[in-house]
C-alpha positions as CSV (number, residue, x, y, z in Angstrom):
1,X,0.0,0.0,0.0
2,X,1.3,3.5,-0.8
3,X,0.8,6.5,0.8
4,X,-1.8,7.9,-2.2
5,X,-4.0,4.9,-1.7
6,X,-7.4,5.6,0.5
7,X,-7.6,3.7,3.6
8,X,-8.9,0.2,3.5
9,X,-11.8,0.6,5.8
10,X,-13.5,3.8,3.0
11,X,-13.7,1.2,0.5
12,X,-17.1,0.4,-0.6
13,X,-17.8,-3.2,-2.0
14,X,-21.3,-3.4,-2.1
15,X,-24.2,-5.4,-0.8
16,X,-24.8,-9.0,-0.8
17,X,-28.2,-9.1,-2.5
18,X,-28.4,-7.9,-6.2
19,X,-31.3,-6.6,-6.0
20,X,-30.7,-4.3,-3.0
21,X,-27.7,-3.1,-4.8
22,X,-29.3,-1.9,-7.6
23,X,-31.9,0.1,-5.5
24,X,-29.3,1.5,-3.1
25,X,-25.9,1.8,-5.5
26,X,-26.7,1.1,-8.6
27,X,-23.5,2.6,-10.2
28,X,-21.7,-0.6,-9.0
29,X,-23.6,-2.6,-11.0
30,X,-23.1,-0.6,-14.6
31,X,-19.5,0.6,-13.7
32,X,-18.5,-1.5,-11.2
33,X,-19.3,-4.5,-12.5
34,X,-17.5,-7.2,-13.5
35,X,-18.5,-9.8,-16.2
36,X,-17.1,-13.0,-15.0
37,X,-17.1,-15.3,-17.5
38,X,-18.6,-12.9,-20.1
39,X,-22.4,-14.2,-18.3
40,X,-23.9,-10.8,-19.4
41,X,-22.3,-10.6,-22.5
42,X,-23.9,-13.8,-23.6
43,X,-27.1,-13.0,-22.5
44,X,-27.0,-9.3,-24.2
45,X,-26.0,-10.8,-27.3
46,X,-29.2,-13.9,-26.8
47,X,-26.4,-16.7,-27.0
48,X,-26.8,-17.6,-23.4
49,X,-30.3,-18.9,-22.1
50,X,-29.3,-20.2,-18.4
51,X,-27.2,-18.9,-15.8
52,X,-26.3,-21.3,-13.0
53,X,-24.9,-21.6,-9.9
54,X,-25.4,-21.7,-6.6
55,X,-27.2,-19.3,-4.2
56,X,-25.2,-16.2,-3.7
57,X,-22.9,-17.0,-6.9
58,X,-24.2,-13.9,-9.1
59,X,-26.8,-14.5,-11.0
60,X,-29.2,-11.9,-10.1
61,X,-26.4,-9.7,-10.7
62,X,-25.9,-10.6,-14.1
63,X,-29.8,-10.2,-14.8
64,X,-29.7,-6.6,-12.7
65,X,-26.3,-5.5,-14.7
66,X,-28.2,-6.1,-18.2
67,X,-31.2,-4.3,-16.4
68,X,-29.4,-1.0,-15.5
69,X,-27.4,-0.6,-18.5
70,X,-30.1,-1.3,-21.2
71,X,-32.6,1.1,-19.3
72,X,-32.4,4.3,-21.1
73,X,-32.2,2.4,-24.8
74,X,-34.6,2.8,-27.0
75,X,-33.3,-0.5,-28.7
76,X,-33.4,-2.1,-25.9
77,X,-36.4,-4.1,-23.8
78,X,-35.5,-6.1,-20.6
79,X,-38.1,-7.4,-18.7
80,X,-36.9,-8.7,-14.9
81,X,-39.5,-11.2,-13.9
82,X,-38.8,-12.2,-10.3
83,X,-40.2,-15.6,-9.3
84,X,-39.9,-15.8,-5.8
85,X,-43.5,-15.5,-4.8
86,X,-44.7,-16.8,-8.2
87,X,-47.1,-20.0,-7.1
88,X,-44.4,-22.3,-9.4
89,X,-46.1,-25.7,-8.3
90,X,-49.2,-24.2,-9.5
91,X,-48.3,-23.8,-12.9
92,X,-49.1,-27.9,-13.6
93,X,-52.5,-27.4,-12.4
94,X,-53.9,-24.6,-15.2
95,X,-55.6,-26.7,-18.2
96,X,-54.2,-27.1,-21.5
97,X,-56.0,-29.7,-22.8
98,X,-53.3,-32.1,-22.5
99,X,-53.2,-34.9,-19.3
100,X,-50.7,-33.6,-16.0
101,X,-46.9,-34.2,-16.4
102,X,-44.1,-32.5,-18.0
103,X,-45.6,-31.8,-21.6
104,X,-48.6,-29.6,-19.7
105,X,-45.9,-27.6,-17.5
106,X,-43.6,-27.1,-20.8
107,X,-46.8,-25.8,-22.6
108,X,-48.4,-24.0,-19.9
109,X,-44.7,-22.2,-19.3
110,X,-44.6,-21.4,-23.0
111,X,-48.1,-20.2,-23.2
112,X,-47.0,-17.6,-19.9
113,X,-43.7,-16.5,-21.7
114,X,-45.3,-15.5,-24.7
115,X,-47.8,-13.4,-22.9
116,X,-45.3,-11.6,-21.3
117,X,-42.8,-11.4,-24.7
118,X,-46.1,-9.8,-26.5
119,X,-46.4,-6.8,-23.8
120,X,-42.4,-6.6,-24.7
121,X,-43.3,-6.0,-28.4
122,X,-46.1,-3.7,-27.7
123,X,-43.6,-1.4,-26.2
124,X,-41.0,-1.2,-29.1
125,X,-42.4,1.3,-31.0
126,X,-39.9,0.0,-34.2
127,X,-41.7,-3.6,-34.7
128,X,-43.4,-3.8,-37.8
129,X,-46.2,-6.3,-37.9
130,X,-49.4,-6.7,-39.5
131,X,-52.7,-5.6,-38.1
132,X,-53.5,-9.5,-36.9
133,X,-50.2,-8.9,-34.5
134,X,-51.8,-5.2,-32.9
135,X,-55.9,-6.5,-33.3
136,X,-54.6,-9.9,-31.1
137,X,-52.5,-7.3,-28.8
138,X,-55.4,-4.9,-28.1
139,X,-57.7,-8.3,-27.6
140,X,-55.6,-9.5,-25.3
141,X,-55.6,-7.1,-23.1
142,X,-59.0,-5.9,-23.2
143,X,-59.8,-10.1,-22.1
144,X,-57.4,-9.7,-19.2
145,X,-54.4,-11.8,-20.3
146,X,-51.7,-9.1,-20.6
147,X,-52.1,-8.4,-16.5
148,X,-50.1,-6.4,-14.5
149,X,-50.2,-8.5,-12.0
150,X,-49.6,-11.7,-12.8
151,X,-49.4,-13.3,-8.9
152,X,-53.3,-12.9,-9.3
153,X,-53.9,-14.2,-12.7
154,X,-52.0,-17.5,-12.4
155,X,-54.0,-18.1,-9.2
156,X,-57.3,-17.4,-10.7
157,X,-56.2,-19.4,-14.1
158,X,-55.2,-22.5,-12.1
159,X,-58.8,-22.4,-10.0
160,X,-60.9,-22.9,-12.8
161,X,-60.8,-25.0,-16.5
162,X,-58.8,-22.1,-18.6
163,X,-60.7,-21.6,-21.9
164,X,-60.4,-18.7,-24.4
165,X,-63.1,-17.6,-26.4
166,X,-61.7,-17.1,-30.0
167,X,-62.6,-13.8,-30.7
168,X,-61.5,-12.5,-27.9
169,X,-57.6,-13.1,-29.0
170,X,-58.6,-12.1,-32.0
171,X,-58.4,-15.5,-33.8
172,X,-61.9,-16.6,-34.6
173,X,-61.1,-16.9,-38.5
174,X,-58.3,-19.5,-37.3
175,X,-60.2,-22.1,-35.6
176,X,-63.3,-24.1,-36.1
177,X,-64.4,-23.8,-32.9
178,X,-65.5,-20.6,-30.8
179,X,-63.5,-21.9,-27.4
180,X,-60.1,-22.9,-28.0
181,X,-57.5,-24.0,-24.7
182,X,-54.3,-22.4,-23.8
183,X,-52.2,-24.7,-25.7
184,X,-54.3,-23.8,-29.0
185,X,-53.6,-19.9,-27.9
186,X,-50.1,-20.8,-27.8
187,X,-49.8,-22.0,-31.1
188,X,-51.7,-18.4,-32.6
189,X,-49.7,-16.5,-30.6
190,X,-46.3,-17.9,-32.0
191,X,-47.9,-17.4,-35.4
192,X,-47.9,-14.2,-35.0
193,X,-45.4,-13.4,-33.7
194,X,-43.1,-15.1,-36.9
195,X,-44.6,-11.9,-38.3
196,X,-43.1,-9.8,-36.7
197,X,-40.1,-8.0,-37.9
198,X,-37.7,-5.5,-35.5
199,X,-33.8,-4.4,-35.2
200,X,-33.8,-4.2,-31.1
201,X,-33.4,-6.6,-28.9
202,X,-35.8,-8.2,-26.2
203,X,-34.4,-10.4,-23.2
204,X,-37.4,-11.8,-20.6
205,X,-34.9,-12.9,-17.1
206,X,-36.7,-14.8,-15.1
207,X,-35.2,-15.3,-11.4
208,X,-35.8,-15.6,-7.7
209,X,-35.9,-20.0,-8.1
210,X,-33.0,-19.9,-5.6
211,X,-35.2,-20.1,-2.7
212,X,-37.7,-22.6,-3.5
213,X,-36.8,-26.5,-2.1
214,X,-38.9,-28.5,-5.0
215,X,-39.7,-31.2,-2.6
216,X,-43.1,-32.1,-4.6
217,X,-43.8,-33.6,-7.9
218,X,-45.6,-30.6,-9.4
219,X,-42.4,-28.2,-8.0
220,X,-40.3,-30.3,-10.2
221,X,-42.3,-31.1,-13.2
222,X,-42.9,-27.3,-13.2
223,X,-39.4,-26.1,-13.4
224,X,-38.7,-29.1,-15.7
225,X,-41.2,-27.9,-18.0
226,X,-39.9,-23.6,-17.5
227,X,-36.6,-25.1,-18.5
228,X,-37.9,-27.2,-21.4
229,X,-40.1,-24.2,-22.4
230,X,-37.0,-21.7,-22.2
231,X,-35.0,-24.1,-24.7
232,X,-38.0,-24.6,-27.2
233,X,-39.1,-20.9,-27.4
234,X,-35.2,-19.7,-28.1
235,X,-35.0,-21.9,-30.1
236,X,-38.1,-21.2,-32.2
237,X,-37.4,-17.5,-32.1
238,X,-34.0,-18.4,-33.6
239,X,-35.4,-20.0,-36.8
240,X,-37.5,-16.8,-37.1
241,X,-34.6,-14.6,-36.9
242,X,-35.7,-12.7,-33.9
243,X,-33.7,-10.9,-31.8
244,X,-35.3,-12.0,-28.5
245,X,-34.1,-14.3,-25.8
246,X,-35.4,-16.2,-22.6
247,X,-33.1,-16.4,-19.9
248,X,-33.4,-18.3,-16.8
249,X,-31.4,-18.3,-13.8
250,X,-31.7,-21.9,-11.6
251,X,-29.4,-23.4,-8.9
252,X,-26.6,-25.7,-11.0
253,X,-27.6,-28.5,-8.3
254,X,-31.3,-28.6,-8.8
255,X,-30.3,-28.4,-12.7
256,X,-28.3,-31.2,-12.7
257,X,-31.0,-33.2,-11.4
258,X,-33.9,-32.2,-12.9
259,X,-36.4,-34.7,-14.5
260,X,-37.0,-35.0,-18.5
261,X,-35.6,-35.7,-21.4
262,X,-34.8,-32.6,-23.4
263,X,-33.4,-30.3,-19.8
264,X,-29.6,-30.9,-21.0
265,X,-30.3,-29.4,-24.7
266,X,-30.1,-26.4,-22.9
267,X,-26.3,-27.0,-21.5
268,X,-24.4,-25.6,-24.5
269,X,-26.3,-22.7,-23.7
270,X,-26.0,-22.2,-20.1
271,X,-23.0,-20.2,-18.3
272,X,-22.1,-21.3,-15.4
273,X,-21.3,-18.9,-12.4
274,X,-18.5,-21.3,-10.3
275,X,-15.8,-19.1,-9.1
276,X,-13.4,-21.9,-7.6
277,X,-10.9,-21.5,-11.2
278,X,-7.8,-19.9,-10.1
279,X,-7.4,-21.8,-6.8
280,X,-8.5,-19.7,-3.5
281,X,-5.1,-17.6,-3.2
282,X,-4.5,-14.1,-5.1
283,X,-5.5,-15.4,-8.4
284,X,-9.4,-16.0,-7.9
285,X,-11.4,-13.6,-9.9
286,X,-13.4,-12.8,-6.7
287,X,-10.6,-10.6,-6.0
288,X,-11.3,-8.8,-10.1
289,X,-14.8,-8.5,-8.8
290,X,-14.1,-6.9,-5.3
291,X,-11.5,-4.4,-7.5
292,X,-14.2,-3.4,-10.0
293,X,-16.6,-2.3,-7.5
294,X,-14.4,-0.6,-4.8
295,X,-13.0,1.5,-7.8
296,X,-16.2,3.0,-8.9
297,X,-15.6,5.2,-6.2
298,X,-12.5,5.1,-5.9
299,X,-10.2,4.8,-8.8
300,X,-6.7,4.5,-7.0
301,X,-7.7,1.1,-6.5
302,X,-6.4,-0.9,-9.1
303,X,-5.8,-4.1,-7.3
304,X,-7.1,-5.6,-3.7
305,X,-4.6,-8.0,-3.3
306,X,-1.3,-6.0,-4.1
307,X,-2.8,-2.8,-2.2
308,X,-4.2,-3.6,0.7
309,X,-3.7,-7.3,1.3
310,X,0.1,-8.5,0.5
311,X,1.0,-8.7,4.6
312,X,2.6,-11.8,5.2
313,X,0.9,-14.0,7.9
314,X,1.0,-17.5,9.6
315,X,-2.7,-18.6,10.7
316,X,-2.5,-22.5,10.0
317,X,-1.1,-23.5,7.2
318,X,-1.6,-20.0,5.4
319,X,1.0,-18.0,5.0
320,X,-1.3,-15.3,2.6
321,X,-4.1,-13.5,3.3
322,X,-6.0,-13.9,0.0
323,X,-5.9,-17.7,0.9
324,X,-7.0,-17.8,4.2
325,X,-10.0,-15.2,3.1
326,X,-11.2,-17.3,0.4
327,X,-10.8,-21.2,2.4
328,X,-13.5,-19.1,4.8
329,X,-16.1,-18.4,2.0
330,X,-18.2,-20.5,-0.3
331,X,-16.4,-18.8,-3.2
332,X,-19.1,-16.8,-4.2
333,X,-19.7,-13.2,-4.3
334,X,-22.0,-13.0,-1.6
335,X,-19.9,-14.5,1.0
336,X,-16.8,-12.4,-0.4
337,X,-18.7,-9.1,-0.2
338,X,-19.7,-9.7,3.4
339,X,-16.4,-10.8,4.7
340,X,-14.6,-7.6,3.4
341,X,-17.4,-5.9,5.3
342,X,-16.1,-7.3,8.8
343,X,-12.7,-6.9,7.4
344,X,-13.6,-3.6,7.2
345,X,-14.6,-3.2,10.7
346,X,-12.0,-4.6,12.4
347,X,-9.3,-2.4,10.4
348,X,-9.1,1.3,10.8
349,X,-5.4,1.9,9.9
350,X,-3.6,3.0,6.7
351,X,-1.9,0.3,5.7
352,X,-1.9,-2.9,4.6
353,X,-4.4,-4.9,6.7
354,X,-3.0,-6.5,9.6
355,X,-3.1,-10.5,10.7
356,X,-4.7,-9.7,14.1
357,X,-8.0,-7.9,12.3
358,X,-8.0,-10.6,9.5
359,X,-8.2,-13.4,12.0
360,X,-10.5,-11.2,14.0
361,X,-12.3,-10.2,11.0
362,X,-12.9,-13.9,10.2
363,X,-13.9,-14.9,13.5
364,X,-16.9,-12.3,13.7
365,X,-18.3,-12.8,10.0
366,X,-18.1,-17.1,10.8
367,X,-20.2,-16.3,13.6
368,X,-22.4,-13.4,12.8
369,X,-22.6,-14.4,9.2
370,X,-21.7,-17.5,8.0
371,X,-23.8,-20.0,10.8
372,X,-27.0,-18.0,9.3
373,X,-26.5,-18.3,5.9
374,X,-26.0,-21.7,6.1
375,X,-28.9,-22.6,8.4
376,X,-31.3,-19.8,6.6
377,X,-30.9,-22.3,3.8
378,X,-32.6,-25.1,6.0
379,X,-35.7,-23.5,6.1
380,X,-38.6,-25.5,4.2
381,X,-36.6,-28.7,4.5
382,X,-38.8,-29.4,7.5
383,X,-42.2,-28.1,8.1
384,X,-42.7,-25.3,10.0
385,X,-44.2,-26.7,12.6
386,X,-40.5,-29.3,13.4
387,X,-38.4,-26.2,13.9
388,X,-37.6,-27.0,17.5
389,X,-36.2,-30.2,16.2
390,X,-34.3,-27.8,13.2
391,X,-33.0,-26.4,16.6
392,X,-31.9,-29.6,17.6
393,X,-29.8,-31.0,14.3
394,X,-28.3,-27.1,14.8
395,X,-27.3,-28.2,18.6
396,X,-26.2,-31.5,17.3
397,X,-23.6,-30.2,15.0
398,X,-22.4,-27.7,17.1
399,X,-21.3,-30.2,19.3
400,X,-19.9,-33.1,17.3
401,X,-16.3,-34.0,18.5
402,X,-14.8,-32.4,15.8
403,X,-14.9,-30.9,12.1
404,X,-15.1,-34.4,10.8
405,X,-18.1,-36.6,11.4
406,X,-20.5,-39.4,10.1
407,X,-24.0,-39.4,9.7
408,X,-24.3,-41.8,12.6
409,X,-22.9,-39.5,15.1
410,X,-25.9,-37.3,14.5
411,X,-28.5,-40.3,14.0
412,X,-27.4,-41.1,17.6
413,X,-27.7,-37.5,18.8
414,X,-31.5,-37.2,17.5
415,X,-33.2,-40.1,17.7
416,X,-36.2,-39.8,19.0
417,X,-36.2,-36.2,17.4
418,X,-35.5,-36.6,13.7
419,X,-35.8,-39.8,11.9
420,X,-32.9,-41.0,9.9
421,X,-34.3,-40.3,6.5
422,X,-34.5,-36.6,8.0
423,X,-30.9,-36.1,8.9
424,X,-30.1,-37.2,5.7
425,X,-32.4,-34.4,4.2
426,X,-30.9,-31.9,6.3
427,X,-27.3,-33.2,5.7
428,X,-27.9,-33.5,2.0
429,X,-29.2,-29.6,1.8
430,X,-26.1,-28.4,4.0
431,X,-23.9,-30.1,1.4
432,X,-25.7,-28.1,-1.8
433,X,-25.8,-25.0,0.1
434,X,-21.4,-25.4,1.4
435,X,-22.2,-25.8,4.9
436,X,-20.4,-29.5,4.7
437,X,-18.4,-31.6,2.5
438,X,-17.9,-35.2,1.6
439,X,-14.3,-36.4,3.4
440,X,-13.4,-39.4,1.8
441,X,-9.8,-41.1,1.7
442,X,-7.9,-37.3,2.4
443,X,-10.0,-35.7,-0.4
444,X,-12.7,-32.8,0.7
445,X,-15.5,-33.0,-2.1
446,X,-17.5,-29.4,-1.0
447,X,-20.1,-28.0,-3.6
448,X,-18.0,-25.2,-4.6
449,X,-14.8,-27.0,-4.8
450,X,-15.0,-30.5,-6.0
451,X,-11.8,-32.4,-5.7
452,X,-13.0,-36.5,-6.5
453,X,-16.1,-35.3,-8.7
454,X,-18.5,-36.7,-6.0
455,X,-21.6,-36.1,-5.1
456,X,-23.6,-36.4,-1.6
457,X,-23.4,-39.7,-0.1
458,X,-23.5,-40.8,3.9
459,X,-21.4,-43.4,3.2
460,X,-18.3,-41.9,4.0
461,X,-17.3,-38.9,6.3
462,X,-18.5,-35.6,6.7
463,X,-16.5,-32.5,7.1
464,X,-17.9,-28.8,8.7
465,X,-16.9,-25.8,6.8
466,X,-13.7,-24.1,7.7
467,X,-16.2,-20.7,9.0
468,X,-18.3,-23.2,10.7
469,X,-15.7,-25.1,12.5
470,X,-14.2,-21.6,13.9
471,X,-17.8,-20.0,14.8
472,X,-18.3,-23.5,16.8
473,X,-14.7,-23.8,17.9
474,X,-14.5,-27.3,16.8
475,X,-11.6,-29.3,17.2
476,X,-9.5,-29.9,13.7
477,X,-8.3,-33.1,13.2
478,X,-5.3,-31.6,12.2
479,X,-4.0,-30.3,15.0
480,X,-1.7,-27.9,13.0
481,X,-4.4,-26.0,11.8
482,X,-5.6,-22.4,12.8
C-alpha cells in the first residue's frame, strides 16, 4: 500500500443481494461490474439462455447489470420477472387440454412467456407487424391476459378449466371452434409473432428460483417444464430470426438433477457462475470483482490484493491472506462481499491490513454471518411446525467431536427427534448449500470445490466448513491447523 492509496476501511464493495444493490448503488452494478465469464455478455447478445450456480454465486447480478445498463435504450427491452413468490407448483394445475406431467408444464410455461414477450413487443415502438399482431394485442388485453399482475392471474387461471373464447384473442377466423385451450392460444400467438419483424433486442430474465426447495412432484415437473419451455421458445425464435431471448437463472444442483428428457439441450447454452478457477489464493477472480466495485468510487484502487492485502501472515497452514480469506467463504460473491465488510470493521489503519484484524475479522463474519446463511438455507426442509427439532440438528452439529463426522454420530444424537431419513435431508441440503463436505480417503469434495467429482453420499465422512468449525470452535483433526 502507498501513501496515495485511500484507507482500507472507505472502501465500498457493495451489498450481498443484487437486487438491493441496484436500489441502493446502482452505479456498481453498470461501472463496477465485472463480467465473469462474459455471463452478461452472452445474454446481451441472446447466446446464453441459463445462468447457473449456486445461491449467492451472481446470477441476479448478471440479470440486474443487463437491467441498469439497457434502461435508457430505446433498442433495448429487458423485462426482470422475479419468481420468488410466483405460485411455481401451481403452474401444472392450469388446463391445456393435454393430461398432467411435463408436456402440460412445458406448454403452460410457453403459453405464460409468450404473454409476457407480446407486452415486450407492444412497447418497441420500431416492430413492424401486420394488423393481426396489434388487433390480437389490443384483444388481449382488453380479455385480461396481458395483466399487470400476474401473482393474481396465475392463481385465478389454475382455480378454474382455462378456456379462451376465440374472438376475444382475435383469432376466430383460425379455428373451427369458438373456445379454444391455452395450448391452442399458444400456437396463434407464435404465429404471429413469426410476423413480426424489428432491429432491437428483447431479453425476458426470469429469477428468484434460488429459494424454492422442489420437494413435490408438481415443483419439479414445473421447473422441468420452464426449462424445457426456455429451450424450445429460443430456439423457435431463432429460426424466425428474432432478436429475443429467454433467460433463466436456476441453482446448478437442482439443474443437474432435474427430470425430462430434453433439460440438457439447454447446457451448451448455459453459463455457469462457479468461481473456484484460479485456486483460492490471489488469483481467484473474486478478488477482479471486489477491484471493479471498490474502484467506482475510488479509482486509486487498481488491485485488492497487491494494495491492501500483500501482509505476510501465519494462521495455520496460510502463510497469505487472500488464501486464508477465500478457504472461509463458499467462493461466491456473496460471502466475499460480506467478509470484506467485517474486514472492514476490524481495520481502521492506513496500511496494509494486519493479521490480528483478518483473523478477528474472520472470526466475527463465521459467527455473525456464516452459521445464518447456512442454516437460513434449511428452512422448508422441514415443516414449520418441526423447527424446535431444526433447533436440535443445529445443537447436534455444534457439538460433534470435531470438524469431521459421520452421519451416525448425528443419528445417535436425534433419535427420538428426527428420523434417519430426515438427517439425511438436512445433511444432503447443508452439502448443496457449502455448509459440509464429503471427506473421503484425504480428499474434501464441497459444492464449490470438487476435488474426487462426487456427489452427496453418507457413506463416508463428513467435514464442517472451515467458517463453521471456527464459529463453533471445533476441534480440527489436524491439530496444526488455525
Amino acid at each position: 500500500m502507498t501513501s496515495q492509496d485511500p484507507p482500507f476501511h472507505t472502501l465500498h464493495f457493495g451489498q450481498i443481494d443484487a437486487n438491493q444493490e441496484a436500489i441502493d448503488e446502482p452505479s456498481l452494478l453498470t461501472d463496477g461490474y465485472f463480467d465473469y465469464r462474459d455471463a452478461a455478455y452472452g445474454v446481451k447478445s441472446l447466446r446464453t439462455w441459463a445462468l447457473l450456480g449456486p445461491k449467492g454465486s451472481g446470477k441476479s447480478a448478471v440479470l440486474k447489470h443487463i437491467e441498469l445498463s439497457w434502461a435508457n435504450r430505446y433498442d433495448r427491452f429487458f423485462t426482470y420477472w422475479s419468481l420468488a413468490s410466483f405460485p411455481v407448483n401451481d403452474v401444472t394445475r392450469i388446463e391445456t387440454g393435454q393430461s398432467a406431467g411435463g408436456s402440460r408444464a412445458q406448454s403452460v410455461w410457453e403459453f405464460l412467456l409468450i404473454l409476457r414477450l407480446v407486452q415486450s413487443l407492444n412497447e418497441d415502438q420500431s416492430v413492424s407487424a401486420p394488423g393481426s399482431f396489434g388487433e390480437m394485442s389490443q384483444a388481449l388485453k382488453r380479455g385480461g391476459y396481458l395483466p399487470g399482475d400476474w401473482l393474481s392471474s396465475v392463481v385465478k387461471w389454475t382455480s378454474s378449466k382455462l378456456k379462451f373464447d376465440a374472438k376475444v384473442v382475435g383469432a376466430e377466423a383460425n379455428f373451427d371452434s369458438a373456445s379454444i385451450t391455452p395450448l391452442e392460444v399458444t400456437s396463434y400467438l407464435k404465429q404471429q409473432i413469426s410476423f413480426v419483424r424489428t432491429e432491437n433486442k428483447h431479453v425476458l430474465a426470469l429469477d428468484g428460483l434460488d429459494s424454492f426447495f422442489f420437494e413435490s412432484n408438481d415443483e419439479w415437473n414445473s421447473l422441468a417444464g420452464l426449462v424445457q419451455a426456455v429451450y424450445a421458445l429460443n430456439t423457435e425464435f431463432r429460426s424466425m430470426d428474432l432478436p429475443i431471448a429467454v433467460v433463466v437463472a436456476v441453482r446448478s444442483d437442482i439443474f443437474d438433477v432435474l427430470p425430462g428428457a430434453e433439460v440438457n439441450k439447454l447446457t451448451p447454452y448455459a453459463t455457469y457462475l462457479d468461481w473456484h478457477a484460479n485456486g483460492i489464493g490471489s488469483r481467484n477472480n473474486l478478488w477482479n470483482l471486489l477491484t471493479a466495485k471498490a474502484s467506482v468510487a475510488r479509482p486509486e484502487v487498481r488491485n485488492i490484493v497487491t494494495q491492501y492485502l500483500g501482509t505476510p501472515i501465519a494462521i495455520g497452514p496460510h502463510t497469505e491472506i487472500p488464501e486464508f480469506l477465500l478457504d472461509n467463504t463458499r467462493l461466491i460473491p456473496r460471502d466475499a462481499v460480506a467478509l470484506m465488510g467485517y474486514l472492514q470493521r476490524c481495520y481502521k489503519g492506513n496500511k496494509s491490513v494486519t493479521e490480528l484484524s483478518v483473523k478477528r475479522a474472520v472470526q466475527l463474519y463465521a459467527e455473525e454471518y456464516f452459521v445464518g446463511e447456512i442454516f437460513d438455507n434449511l428452512a422448508g426442509v422441514l415443516p414449520s411446525r418441526r423447527a424446535r427439532e431444526l433447533a436440535s440438528f443445529k445443537d447436534a452439529l455444534r457439538t460433534v467431536p470435531s470438524r469431521i463426522f459421520t452421519v451416525n454420530d448425528l443419528q445417535v444424537e436425534l433419535e427420538g427427534e428426527l428420523e434417519p431419513f430426515e438427517v439425511k435431508r438436512l445433511l444432503k441440503q447443508m452439502f448443496e448449500t457449502g455448509g459440509i463436505g464429503i471427506h473421503n480417503r484425504g480428499y474434501t469434495d464441497f459444492m464449490f470445490r470438487k476435488v474426487s467429482g462426487a456427489g452427496f453420499t453418507t457413506r463416508y465422512e463428513f467435514m464442517l466448513h472451515d467458517a463453521l468449525t471456527r464459529a463453533w470452535n471445533r476441534p480440527w483433526r489436524d491439530r496444526n491447523r488455525g
